[in-house]
C-alpha atoms as an extended CHARMM CRD file, in Angstrom:
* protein
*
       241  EXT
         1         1  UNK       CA            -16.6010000000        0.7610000000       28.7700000000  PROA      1               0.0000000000
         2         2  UNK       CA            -17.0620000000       -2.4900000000       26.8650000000  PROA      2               0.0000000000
         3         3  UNK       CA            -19.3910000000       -0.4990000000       24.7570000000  PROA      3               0.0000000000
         4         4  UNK       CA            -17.1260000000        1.8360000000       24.0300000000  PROA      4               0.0000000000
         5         5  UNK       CA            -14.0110000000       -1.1810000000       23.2070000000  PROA      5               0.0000000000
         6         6  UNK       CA            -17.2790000000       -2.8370000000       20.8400000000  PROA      6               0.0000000000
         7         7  UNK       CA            -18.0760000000        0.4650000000       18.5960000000  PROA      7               0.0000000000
         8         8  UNK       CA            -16.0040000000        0.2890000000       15.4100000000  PROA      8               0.0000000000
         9         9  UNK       CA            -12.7100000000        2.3950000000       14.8090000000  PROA      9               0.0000000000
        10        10  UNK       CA            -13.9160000000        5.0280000000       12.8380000000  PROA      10              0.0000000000
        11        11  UNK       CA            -12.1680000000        5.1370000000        9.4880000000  PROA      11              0.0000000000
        12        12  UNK       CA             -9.3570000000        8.0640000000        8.5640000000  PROA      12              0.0000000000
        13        13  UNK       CA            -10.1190000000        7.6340000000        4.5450000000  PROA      13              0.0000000000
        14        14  UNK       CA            -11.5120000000       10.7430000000        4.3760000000  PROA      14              0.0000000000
        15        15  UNK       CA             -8.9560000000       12.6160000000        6.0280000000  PROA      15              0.0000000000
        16        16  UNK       CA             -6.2870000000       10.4470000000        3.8870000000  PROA      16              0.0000000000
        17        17  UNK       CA             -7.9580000000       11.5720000000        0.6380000000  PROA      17              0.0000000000
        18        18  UNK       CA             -8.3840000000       14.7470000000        1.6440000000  PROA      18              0.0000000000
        19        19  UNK       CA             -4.9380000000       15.6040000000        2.6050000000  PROA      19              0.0000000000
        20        20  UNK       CA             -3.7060000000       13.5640000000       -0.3690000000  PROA      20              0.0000000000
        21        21  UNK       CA             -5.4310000000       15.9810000000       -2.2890000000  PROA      21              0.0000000000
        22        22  UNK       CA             -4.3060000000       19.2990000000       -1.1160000000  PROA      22              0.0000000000
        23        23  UNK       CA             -0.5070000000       17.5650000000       -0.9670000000  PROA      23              0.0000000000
        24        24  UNK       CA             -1.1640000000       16.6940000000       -4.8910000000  PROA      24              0.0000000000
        25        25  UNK       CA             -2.1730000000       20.4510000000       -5.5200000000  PROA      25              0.0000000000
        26        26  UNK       CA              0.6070000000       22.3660000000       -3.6300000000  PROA      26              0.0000000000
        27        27  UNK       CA              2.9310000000       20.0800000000       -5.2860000000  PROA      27              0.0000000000
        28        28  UNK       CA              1.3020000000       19.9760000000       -8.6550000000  PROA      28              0.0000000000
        29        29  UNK       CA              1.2170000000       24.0380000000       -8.6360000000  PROA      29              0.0000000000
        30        30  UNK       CA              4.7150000000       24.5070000000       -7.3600000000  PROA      30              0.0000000000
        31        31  UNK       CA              6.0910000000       22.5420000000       -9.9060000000  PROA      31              0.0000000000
        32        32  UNK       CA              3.3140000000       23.7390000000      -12.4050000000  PROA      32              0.0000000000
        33        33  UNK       CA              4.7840000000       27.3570000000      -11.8540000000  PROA      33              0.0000000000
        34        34  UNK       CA              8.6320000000       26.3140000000      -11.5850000000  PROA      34              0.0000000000
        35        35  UNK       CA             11.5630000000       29.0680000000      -10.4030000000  PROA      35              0.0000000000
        36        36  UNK       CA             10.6740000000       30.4260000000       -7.3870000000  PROA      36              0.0000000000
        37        37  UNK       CA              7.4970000000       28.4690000000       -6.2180000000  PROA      37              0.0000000000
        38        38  UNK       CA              9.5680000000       25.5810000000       -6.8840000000  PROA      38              0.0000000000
        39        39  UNK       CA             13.0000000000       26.4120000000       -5.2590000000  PROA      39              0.0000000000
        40        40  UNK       CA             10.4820000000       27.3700000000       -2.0760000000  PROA      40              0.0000000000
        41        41  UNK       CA              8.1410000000       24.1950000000       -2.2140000000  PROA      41              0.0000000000
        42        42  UNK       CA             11.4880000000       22.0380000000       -2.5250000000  PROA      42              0.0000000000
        43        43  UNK       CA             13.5240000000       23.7040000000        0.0860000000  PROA      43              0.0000000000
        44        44  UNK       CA             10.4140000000       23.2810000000        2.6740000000  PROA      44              0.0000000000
        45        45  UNK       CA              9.9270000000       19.7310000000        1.9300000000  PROA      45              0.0000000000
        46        46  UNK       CA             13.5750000000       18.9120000000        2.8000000000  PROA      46              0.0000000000
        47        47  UNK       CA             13.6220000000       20.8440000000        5.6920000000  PROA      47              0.0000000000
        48        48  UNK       CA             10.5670000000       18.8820000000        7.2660000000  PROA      48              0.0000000000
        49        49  UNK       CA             12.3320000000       15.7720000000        5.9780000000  PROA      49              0.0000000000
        50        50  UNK       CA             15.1960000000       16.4330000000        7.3470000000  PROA      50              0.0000000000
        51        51  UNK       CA             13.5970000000       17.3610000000       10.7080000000  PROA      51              0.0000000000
        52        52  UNK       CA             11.9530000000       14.6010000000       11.1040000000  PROA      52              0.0000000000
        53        53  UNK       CA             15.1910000000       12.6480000000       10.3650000000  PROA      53              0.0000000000
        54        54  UNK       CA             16.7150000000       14.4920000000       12.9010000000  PROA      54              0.0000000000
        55        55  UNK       CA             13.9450000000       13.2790000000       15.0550000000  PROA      55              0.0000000000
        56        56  UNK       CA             14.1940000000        9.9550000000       14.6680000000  PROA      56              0.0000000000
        57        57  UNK       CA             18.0130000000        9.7140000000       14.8490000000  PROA      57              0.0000000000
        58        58  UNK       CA             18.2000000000       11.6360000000       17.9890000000  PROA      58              0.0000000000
        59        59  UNK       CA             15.5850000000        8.1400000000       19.6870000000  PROA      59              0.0000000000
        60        60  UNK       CA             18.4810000000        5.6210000000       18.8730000000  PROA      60              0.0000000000
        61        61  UNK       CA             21.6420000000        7.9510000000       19.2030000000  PROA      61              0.0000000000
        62        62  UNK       CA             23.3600000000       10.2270000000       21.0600000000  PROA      62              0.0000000000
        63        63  UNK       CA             26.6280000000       12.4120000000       21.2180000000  PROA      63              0.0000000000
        64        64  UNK       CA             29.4450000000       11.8610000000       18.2400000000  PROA      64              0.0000000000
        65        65  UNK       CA             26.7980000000        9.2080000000       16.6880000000  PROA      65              0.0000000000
        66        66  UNK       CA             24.0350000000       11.5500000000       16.6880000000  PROA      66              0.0000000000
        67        67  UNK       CA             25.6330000000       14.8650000000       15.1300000000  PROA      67              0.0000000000
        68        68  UNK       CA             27.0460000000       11.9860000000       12.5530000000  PROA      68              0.0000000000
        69        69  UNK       CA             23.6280000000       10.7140000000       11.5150000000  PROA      69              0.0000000000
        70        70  UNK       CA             22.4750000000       14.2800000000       11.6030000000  PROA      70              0.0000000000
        71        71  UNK       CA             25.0100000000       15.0980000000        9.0850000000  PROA      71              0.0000000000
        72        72  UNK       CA             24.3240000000       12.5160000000        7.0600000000  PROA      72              0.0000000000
        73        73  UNK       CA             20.5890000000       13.4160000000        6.6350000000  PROA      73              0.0000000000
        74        74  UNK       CA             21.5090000000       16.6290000000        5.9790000000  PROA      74              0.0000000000
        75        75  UNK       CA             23.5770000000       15.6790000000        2.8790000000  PROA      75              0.0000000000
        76        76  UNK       CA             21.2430000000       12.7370000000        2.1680000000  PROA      76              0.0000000000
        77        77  UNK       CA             18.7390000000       15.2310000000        1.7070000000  PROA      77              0.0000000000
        78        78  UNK       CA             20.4380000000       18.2060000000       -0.1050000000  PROA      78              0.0000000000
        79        79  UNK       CA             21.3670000000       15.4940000000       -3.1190000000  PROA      79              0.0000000000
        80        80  UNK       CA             17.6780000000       14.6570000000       -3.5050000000  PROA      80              0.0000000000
        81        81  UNK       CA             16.6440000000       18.0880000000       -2.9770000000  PROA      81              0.0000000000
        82        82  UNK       CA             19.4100000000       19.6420000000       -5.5700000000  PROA      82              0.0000000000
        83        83  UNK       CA             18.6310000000       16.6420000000       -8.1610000000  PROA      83              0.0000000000
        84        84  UNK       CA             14.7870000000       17.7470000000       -7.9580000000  PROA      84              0.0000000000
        85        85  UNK       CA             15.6100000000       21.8600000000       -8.3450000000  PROA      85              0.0000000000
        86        86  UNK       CA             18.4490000000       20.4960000000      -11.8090000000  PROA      86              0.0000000000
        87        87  UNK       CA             15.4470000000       18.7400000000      -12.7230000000  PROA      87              0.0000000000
        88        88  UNK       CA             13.4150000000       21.4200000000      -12.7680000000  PROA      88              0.0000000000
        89        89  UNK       CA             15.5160000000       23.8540000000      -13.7470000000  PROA      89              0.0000000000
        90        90  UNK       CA             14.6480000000       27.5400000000      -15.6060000000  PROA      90              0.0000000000
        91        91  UNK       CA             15.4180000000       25.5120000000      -19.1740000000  PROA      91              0.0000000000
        92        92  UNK       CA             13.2330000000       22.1560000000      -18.3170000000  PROA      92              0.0000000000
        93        93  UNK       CA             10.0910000000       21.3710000000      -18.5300000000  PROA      93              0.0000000000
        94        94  UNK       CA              8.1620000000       19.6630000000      -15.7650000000  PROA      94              0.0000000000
        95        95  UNK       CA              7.6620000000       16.4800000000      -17.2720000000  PROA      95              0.0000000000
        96        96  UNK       CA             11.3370000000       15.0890000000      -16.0580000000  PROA      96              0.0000000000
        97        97  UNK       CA             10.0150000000       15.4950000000      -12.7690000000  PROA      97              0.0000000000
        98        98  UNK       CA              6.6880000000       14.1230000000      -13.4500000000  PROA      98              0.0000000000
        99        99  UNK       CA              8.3060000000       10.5810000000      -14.9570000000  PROA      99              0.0000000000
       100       100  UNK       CA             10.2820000000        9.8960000000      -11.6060000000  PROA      100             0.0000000000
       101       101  UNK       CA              7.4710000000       10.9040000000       -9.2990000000  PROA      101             0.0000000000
       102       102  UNK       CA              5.1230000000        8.7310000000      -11.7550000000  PROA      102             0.0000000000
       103       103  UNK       CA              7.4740000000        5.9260000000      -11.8330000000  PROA      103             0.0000000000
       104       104  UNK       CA              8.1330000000        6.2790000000       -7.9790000000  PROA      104             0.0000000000
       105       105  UNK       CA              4.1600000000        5.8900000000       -7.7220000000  PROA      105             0.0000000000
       106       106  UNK       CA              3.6870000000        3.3960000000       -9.9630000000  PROA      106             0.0000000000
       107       107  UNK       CA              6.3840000000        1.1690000000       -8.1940000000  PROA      107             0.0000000000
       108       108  UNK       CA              3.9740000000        1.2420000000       -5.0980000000  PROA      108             0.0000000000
       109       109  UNK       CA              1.4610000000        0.6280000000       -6.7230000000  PROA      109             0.0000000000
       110       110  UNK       CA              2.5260000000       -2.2330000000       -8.8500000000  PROA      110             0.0000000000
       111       111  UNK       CA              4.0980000000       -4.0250000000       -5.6830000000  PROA      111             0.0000000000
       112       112  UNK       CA              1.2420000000       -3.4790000000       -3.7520000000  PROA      112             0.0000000000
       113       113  UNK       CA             -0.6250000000       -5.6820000000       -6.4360000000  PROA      113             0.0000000000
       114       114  UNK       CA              1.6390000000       -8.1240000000       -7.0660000000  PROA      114             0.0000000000
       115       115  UNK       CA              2.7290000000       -8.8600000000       -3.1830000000  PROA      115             0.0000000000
       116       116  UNK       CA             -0.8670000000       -9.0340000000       -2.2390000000  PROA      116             0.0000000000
       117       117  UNK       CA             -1.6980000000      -11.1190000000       -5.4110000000  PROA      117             0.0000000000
       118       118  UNK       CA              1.3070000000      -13.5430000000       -5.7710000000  PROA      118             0.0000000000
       119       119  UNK       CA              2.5650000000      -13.2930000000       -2.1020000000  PROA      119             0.0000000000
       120       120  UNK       CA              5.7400000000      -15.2140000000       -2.0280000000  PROA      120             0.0000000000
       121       121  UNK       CA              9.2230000000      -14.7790000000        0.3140000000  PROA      121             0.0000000000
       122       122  UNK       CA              9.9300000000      -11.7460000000        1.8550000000  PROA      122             0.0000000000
       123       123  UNK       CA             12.6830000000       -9.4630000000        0.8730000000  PROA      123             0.0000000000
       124       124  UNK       CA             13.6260000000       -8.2700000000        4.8210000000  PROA      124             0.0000000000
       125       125  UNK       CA             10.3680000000       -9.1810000000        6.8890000000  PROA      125             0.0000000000
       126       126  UNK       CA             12.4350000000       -7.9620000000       10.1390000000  PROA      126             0.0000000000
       127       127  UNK       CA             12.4790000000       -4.4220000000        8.3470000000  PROA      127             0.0000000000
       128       128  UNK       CA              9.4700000000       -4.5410000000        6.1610000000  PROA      128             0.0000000000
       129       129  UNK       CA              7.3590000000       -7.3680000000        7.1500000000  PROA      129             0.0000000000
       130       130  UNK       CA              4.6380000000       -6.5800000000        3.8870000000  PROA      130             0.0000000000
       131       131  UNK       CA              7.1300000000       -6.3880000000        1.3570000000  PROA      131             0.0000000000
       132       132  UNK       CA              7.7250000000       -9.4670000000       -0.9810000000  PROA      132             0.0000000000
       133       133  UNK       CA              9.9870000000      -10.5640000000       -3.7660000000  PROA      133             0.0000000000
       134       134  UNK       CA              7.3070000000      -10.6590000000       -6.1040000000  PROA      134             0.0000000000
       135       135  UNK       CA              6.1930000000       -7.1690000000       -5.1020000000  PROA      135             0.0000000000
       136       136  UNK       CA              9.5370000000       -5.7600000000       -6.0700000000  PROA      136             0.0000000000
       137       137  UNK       CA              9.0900000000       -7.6940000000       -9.6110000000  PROA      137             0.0000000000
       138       138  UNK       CA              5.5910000000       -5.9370000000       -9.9600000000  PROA      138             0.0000000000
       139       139  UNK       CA              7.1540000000       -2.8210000000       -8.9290000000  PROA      139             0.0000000000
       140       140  UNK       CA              9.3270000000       -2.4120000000      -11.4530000000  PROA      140             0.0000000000
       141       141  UNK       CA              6.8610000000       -3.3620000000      -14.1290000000  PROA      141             0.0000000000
       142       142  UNK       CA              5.1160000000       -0.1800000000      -12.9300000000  PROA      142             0.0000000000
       143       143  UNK       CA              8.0920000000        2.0990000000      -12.9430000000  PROA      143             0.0000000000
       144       144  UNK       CA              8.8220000000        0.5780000000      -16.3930000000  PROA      144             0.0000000000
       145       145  UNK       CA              6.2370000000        1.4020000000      -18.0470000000  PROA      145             0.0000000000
       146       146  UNK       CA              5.8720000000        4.8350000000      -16.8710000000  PROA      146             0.0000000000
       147       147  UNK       CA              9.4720000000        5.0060000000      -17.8940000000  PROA      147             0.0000000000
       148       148  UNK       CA              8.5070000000        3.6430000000      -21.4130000000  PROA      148             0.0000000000
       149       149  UNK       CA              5.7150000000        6.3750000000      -22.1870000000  PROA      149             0.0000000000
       150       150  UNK       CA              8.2880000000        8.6840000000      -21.5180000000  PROA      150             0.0000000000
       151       151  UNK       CA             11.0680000000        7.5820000000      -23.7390000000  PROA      151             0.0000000000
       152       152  UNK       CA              7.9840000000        7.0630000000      -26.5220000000  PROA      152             0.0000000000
       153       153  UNK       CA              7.2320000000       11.2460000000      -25.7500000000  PROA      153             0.0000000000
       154       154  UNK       CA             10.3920000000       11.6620000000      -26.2940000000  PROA      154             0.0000000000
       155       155  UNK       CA             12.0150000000        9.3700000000      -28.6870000000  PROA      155             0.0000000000
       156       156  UNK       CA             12.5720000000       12.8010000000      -31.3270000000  PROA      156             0.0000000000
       157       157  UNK       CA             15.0110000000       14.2850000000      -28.2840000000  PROA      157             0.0000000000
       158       158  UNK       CA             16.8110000000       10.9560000000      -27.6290000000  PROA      158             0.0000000000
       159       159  UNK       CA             18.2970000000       10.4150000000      -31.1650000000  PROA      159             0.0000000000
       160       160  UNK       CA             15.4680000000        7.6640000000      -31.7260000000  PROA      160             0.0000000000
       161       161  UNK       CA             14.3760000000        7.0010000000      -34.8470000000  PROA      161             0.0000000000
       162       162  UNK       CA             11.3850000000        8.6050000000      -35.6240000000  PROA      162             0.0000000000
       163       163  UNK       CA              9.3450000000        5.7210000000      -36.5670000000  PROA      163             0.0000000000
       164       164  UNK       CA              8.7660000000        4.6630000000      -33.2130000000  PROA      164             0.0000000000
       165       165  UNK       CA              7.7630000000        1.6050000000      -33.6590000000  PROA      165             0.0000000000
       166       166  UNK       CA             11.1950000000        0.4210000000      -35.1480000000  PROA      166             0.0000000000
       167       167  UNK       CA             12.4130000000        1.5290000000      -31.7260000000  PROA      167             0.0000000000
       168       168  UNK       CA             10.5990000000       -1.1370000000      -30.3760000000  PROA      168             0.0000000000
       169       169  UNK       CA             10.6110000000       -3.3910000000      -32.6460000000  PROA      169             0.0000000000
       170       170  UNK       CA             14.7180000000       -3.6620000000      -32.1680000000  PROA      170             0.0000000000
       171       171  UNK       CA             14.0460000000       -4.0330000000      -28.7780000000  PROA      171             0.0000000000
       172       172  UNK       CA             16.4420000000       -0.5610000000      -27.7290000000  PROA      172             0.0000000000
       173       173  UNK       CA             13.4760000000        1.5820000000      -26.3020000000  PROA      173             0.0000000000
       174       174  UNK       CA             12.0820000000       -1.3720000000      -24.1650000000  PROA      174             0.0000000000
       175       175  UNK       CA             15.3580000000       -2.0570000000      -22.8540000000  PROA      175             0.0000000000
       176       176  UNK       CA             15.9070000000        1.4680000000      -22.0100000000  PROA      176             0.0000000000
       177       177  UNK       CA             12.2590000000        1.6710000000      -20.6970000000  PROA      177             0.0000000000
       178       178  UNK       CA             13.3390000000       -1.9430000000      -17.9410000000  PROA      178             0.0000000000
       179       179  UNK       CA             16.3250000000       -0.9650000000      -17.2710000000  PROA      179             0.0000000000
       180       180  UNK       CA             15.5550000000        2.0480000000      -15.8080000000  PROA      180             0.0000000000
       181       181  UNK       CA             11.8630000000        0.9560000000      -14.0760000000  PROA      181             0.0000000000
       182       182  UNK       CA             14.6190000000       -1.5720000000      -12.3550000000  PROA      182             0.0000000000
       183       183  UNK       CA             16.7170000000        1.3950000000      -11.3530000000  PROA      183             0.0000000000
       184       184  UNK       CA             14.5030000000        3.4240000000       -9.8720000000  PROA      184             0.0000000000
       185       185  UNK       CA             11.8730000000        0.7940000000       -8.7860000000  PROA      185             0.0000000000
       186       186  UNK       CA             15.1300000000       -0.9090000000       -7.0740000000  PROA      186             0.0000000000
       187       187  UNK       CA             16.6810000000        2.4310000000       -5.3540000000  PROA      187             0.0000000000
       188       188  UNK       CA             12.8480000000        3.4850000000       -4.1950000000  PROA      188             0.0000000000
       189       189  UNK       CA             12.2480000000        0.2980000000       -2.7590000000  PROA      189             0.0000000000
       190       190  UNK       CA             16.1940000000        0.4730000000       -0.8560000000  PROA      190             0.0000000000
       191       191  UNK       CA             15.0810000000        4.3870000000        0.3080000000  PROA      191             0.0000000000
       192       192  UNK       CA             11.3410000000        2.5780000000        1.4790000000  PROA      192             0.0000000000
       193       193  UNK       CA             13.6880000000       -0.1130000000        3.1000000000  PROA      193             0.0000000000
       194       194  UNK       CA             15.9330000000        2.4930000000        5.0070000000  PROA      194             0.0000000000
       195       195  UNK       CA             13.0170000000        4.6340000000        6.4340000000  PROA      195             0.0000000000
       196       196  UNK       CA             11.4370000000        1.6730000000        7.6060000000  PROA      196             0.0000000000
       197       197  UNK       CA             14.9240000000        0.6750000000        9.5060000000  PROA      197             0.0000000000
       198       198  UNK       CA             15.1280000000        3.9400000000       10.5800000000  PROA      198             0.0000000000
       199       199  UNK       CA             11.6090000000        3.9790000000       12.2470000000  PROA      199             0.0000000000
       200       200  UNK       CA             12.1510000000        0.6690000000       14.1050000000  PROA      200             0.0000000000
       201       201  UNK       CA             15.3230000000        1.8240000000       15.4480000000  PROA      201             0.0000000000
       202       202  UNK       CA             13.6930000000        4.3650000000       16.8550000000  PROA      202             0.0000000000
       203       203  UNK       CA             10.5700000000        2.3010000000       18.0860000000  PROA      203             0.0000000000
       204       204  UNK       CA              7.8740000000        4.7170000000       16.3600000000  PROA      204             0.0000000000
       205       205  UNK       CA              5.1140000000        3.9160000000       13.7180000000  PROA      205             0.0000000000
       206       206  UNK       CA              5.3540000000        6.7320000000       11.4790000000  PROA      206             0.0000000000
       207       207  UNK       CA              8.1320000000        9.8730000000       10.9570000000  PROA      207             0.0000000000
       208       208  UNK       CA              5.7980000000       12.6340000000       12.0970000000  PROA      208             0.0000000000
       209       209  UNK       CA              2.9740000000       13.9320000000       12.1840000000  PROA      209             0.0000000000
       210       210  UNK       CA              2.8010000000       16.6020000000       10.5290000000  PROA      210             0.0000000000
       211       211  UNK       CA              0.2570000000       15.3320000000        6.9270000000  PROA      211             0.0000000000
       212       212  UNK       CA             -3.2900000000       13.9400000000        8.7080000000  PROA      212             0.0000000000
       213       213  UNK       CA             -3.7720000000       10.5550000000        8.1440000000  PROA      213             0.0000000000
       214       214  UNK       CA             -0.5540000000       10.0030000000        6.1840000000  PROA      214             0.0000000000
       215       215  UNK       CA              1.7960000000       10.9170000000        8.9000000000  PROA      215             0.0000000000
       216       216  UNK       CA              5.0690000000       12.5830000000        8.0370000000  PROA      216             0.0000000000
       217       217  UNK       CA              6.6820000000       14.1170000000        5.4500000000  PROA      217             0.0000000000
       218       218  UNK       CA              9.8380000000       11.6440000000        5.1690000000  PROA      218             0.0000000000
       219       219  UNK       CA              6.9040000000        8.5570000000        5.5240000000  PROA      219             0.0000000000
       220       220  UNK       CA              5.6520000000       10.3140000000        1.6910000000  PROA      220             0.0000000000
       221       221  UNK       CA              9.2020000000       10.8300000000       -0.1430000000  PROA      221             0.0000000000
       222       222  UNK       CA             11.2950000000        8.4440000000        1.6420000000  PROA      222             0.0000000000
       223       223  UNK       CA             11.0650000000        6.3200000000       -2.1840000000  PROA      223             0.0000000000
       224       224  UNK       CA             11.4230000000        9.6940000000       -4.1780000000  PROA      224             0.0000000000
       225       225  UNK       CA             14.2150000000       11.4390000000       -1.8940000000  PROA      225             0.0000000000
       226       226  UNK       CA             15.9230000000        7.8000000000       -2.3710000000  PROA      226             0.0000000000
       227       227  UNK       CA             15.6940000000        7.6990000000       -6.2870000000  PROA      227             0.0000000000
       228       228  UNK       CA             16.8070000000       11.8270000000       -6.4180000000  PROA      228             0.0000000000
       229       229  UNK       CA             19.9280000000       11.0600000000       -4.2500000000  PROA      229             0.0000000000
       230       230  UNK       CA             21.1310000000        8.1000000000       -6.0920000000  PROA      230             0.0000000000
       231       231  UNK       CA             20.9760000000       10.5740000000       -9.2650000000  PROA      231             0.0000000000
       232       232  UNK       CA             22.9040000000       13.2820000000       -8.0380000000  PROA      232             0.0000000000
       233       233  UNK       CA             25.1600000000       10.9530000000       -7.0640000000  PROA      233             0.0000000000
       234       234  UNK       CA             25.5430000000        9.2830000000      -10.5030000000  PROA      234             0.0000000000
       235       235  UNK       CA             25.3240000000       12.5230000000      -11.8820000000  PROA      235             0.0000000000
       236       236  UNK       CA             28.3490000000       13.4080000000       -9.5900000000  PROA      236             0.0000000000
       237       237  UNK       CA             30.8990000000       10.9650000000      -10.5040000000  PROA      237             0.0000000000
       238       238  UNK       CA             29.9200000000       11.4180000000      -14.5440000000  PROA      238             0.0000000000
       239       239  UNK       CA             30.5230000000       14.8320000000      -14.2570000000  PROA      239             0.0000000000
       240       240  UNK       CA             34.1520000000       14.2030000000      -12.4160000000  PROA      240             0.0000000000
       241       241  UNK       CA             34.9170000000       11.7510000000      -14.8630000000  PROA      241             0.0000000000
């Protein structure tokens, strides 16, 4: 027995790569091919989300309060679902889609860096003990500048002047480019914040179980579903307006 408690935890990077992997190239292909791989790809995802949402609501309520947090998911997800199909629509391109999820990503990334670098107060440490103030800040200097190489590729499309670099000389594409990283680095960081609260309602580490070594599928988009919500919403009230 004590040998057994002694011998190392074996590692799960392999499985977490690999599975990584094949949920890159489903995704990437789906999207890739657009219409009806798409619509499909999209329409499972939320309905594993939303499971597992159902899931986890159902281990901290029950009756009236349940069916109402179930109802809730179910809209919560159809926004982000329906802003990811408009994004991706028969007329777009896939590189819309490809700047959120990048900038989703790269807020991750960046406040992974920067909270394990800089360190600092915490933003909720009884939700999310890991995540700091300065990871947010490094967050959304990921998100922005994923969301400034897109408004560079597109600068013809977005009535910028053509010679780019008057763009940002006058300081309007780098605006553009921060404001939005803050949006979206903000909201995924909020949707991050929510699964988390979520989860320790319901006393469990992870949403599922369902990706090896990752754990479930709201655990992967919970940043991404947050981000696609908020702009259907937006998108909602400019359009009634």
């Amino acid at each position: 027995m004590a040998d057994a408690e002694a011998r190392p935890k074996k590692s799960d990077l392999g499985v977490r790569t690999a599975s990584a992997l094949v949920m890159v190239g489903v995704a990437g292909t789906a999207l890739w091919l657009g219409g009806t791989a798409w619509m499909l790809f999209v329409m499972a995802v939320a309905v594993g989300v939303l499971w597992e949402w159902r899931a986890l609501a159902l281990k901290f309520a029950s009756g009236p309060k349940a069916a109402a947090w179930i109802v809730a998911g179910m809209i919560y997800v159809g926004l982000g679902a329906a802003m990811l199909l408009f994004l991706r629509g028969p007329d777009s391109s896939v590189l819309p889609v490809l700047t959120i999820v990048g900038a989703v990503v790269a807020t991750d990334i960046g406040a992974y860096f920067a909270g394990r670098m800089i360190g600092g107060p915490k933003i909720a440490p009884m939700i999310s003990p890991s995540k700091t103030w300065a990871g947010l800040g490094g967050g959304i200097a990921g998100a922005s500048l994923v969301m400034g190489v897109y408004l560079w590729t597109e600068r013809s499309s977005l009535a910028c002047d053509m010679r780019a670099w008057h763009c940002v000389s006058d300081g309007g594409m780098v605006a553009s480019a921060l404001g939005a990283g803050a949006i979206v680095a903000t909201v995924a960081q909020a949707g991050d914040f929510f699964e988390s609260w979520m989860k320790r309602r319901a006393g469990v580490k992870d949403s599922g179980s369902l990706i090896p070594g990752h754990g479930g599928l709201f655990d992967r988009v919970d940043g991404l579903l947050a981000v696609m919500a908020a702009g259907a919403l937006a998108w909602l009230v400019s359009a009634l307006s």
